[in-house]
C-alpha positions in Angstrom: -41.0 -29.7 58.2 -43.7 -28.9 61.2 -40.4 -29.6 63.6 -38.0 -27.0 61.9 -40.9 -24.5 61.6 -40.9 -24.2 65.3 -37.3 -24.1 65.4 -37.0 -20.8 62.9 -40.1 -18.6 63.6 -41.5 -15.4 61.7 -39.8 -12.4 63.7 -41.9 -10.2 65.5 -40.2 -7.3 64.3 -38.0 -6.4 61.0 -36.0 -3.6 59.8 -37.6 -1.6 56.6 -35.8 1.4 55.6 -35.5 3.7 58.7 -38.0 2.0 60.5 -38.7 -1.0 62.7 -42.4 -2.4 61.7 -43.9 -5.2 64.0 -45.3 -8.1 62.8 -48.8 -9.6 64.4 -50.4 -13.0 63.1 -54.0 -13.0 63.8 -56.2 -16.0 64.0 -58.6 -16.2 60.7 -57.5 -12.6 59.3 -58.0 -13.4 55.7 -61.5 -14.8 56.5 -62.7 -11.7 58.2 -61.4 -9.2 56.3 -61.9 -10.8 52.7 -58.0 -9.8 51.4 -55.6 -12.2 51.1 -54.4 -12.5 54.5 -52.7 -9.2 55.4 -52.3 -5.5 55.6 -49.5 -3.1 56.1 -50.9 0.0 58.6 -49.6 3.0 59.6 -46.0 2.4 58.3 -45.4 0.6 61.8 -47.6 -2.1 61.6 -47.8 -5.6 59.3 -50.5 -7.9 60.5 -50.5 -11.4 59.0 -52.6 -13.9 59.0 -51.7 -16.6 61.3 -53.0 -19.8 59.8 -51.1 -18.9 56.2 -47.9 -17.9 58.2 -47.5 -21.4 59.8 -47.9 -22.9 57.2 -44.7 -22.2 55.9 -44.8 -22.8 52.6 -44.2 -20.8 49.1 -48.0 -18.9 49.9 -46.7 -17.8 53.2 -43.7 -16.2 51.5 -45.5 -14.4 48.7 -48.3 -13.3 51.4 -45.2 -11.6 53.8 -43.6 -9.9 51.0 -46.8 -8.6 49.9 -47.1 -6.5 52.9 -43.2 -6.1 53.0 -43.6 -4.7 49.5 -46.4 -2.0 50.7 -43.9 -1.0 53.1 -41.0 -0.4 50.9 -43.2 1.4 48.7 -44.0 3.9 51.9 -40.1 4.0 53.1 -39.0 4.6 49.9 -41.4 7.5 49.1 -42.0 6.0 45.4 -45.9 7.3 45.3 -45.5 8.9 41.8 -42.3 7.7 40.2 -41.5 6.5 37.0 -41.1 2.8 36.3 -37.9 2.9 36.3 -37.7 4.5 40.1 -39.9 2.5 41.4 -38.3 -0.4 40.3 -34.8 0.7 42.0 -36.4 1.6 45.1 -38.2 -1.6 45.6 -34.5 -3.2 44.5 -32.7 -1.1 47.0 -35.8 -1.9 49.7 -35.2 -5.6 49.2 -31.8 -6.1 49.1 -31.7 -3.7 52.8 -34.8 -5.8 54.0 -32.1 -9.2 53.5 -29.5 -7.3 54.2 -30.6 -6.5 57.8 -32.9 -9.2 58.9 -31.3 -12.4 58.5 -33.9 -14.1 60.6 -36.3 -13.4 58.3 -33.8 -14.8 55.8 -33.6 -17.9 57.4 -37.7 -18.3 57.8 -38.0 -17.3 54.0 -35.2 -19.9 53.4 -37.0 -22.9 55.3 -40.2 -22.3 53.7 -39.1 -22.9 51.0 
C-alpha cells in the first residue's frame, strides 16, 4: 500500500464552503501539542500531523475529518443551532466537501 500512497497524496489545499483552507503536515504535531494530531486555525488553516497522515490508514481518515468537521462547523455558521441544524449543515458541508475535492476522495478512498 506504501507504493499507491505515494501515488495519491493528501492535497495541500481543499474547498470547504466558500473558502479554500490549506493543509500543512507537521513532523510530531500530536506529540507536541498533546491533541490528537491536529487543529483547524483561523478558518484558513488545517495543520495535520504528518506521521498519522502517511500512514494512511482508517486513523488518518477520522483524524482529517476531524479538523474538516471544525471547519464545516465555522463555514456553516452552526454555533448555536438546534440538533437538527446542525446535523443538516454538517450533511450539506460533507456532501460539498466530496462533491468538490475529488482528490481528497481518492486519498480517503485508498486509505481505506
Amino acid at each position: 500500500m506504501a507504493k499507491l500512497l505515494q501515488q495519491i497524496s493528501l492535497p495541500d489545499k481543499i474547498k470547504i464552503g466558500g473558502m479554500d483552507i490549506s493543509i500543512q503536515l507537521q513532523k510530531n504535531l500530536s506529540k507536541r501539542s498533546g491533541d490528537e494530531g491536529g487543529y483547524f486555525e483561523e478558518d484558513q488553516l488545517i495543520i495535520l500531523d504528518k506521521d498519522i497522515i502517511e500512514i494512511g490508514n482508517k486513523y488518518s481518515i477520522f483524524l482529517l475529518w476531524h479538523e474538516n468537521l471544525h471547519a464545516i462547523y465555522s463555514q456553516y455558521s452552526l454555533d448555536g443551532l438546534s440538533e437538527e441544524k446542525n446535523v443538516n449543515g454538517f450533511s450539506q458541508g460533507i456532501v460539498q466537501v466530496f462533491g468538490d475535492n475529488p482528490k481528497l476522495v481518492d486519498w480517503i478512498l485508498l486509505c481505506l
